[in-house]
Structures are given as structure tokens and as C-alpha cells.
C-alpha positions, 0 to 999 in steps of 0.5 A, a space after each residue: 301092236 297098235 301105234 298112235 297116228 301123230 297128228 297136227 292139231 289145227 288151231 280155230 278162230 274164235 268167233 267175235 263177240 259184242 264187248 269183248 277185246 279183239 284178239 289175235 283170233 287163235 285159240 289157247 288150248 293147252 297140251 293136255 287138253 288136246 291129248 284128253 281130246 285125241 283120247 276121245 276121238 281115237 280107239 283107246 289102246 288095251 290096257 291090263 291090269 293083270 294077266 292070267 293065262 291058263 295052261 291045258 295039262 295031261 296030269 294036274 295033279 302032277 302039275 300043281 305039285 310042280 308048280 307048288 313044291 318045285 317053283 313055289 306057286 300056292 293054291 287059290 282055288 281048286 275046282 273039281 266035277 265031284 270025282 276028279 280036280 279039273 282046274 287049279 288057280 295058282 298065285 305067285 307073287 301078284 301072278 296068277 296061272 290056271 291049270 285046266 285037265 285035258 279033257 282029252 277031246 282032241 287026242 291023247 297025243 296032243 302036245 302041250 307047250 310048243 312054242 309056249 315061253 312064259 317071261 316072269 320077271 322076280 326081285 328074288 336071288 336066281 342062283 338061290 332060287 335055282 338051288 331051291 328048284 333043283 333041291 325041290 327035284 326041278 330040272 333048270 333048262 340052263 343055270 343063272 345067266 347073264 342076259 341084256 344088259 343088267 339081266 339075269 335069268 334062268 328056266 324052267 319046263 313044266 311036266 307039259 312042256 311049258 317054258 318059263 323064264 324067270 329073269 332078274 333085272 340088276 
């Protein structure tokens, strides 16, 4: 992660002019003027608007039936080689996901998901939505629970073995 060095901000001697009234020498600069002016010196830091991360599937069909019946995504755009879909874009909310078809290059066997959990955060009821993934045929990998301090939560695998945590914060 990357941290912003605190840095003293130097004050410099303005230089005498004729006519002008001698002064205490030092510079006034404003607060946000040195901040506009770190800014310029120092590499910006990233900032996103969004994020859309896209999955590799063993099936996308079986994928995007998940994704859509059982959580509630739609479809935005599908693309496909003319004989079979190769990817999906999927929305929720202001959230976009994309699902990609393996094209099955590095193996049939490669595991998908491992070490893969998705956060999603929701102004949605969890025990309300956990009733509807379970009555859309969904497997909740625990029930609504408690988490922090003022959250909730629950979650979710995918067909591949992705991890989805959809949380509440109260």
C-alpha cells in the first residue's frame, strides 16, 4: 500500500523590491496550496472509480445461471466465437463481474477460485436475501452473521469455487 511521506514544508525569503514595505521576510502560503503543490512533486497514488474483475469458468453457462437466478446479476453483454459464448458481463448494483470460458490451455484440471474472496458490501436485508439464494437453489457457505462491530454478513461459493462475501454494514 502506498504511504505519503509527511514532509516540513520549508518557508523562503521573498526577495526586496523597490517601493515595497519590508516585511517580516517569510512567505504566507496557504495549507492547501502546499498540498496542490506536494501533489505535483510526489507520484500520485491509484484511484478508481470501479472495479471489475473477471473470473475463468469451467462452464459459463452453468456460471451465468448462477450468477443471474441464484445472486440476482443481469446480463450486460455477451460475446461469443460464432459456435459457443466465451464471455459474459454481469452487473449488480454499480458492480460489474466478467466471466471468461476456459479455453482450457493450462489443463482441465486447473482449479479455479483458491485463495479467491470477493467482498461485496449491500444496503439489502442478508436473512432476506440468504432466503432467496437458497430458494433460487444456492448453498450459503454459513447463515446471516454477525461480523465487526455493526456488520453482517453471509456467503456464498460459485460452480468454480469463487468466494463471495456479501456484507451489511448496520
Amino acid at each position: 500500500m502506498a504511504k505519503r511521506k509527511s514532509r516540513t514544508v520549508k518557508r523562503t525569503a521573498r526577495p526586496a523590491r523597490a517601493g515595497r514595505k519590508k516585511t517580516s521576510g517569510w512567505k504566507k502560503t496557504s495549507v492547501t496550496a502546499v498540498t496542490r503543490e506536494r501533489r505535483h512533486r510526489e507520484r500520485e497514488t491509484l484511484r478508481l472509480r470501479s472495479w471489475e474483475p473477471t473470473f475463468t469458468v469451467n462452464d459459463i453457462e452453468q456460471s451465468v445461471r448462477f450468477y443471474t437466478d441464484v445472486l440476482g446479476f443481469i446480463v450486460i453483454e455477451q460475446m461469443s466465437d460464432g459456435a459457443a459464448l466465451q464471455v459474459v458481463l454481469l452487473k449488480a448494483g454499480v458492480c460489474k463481474l466478467g466471466l471468461s470460458q476456459d479455453d482450457w490451455a493450462k489443463g482441465r484440471d486447473r482449479k479455479k477460485g483458491e485463495g479467491v474472496r470477493i467482498w461485496c458490501d449491500t444496503v439489502q436485508d442478508l436473512d432476506a436475501l440468504a432466503t432467496r439464494i437458497r430458494a433460487a437453489g444456492g448453498h450459503l457457505a454459513d447463515e446471516p452473521k454477525n461480523q465487526l462491530p455493526g456488520e453482517r454478513s453471509i456467503s456464498v461459493t460459485d460452480p468454480d469455487g469463487y468466494h463471495l462475501t456479501i456484507y451489511q454494514q448496520r
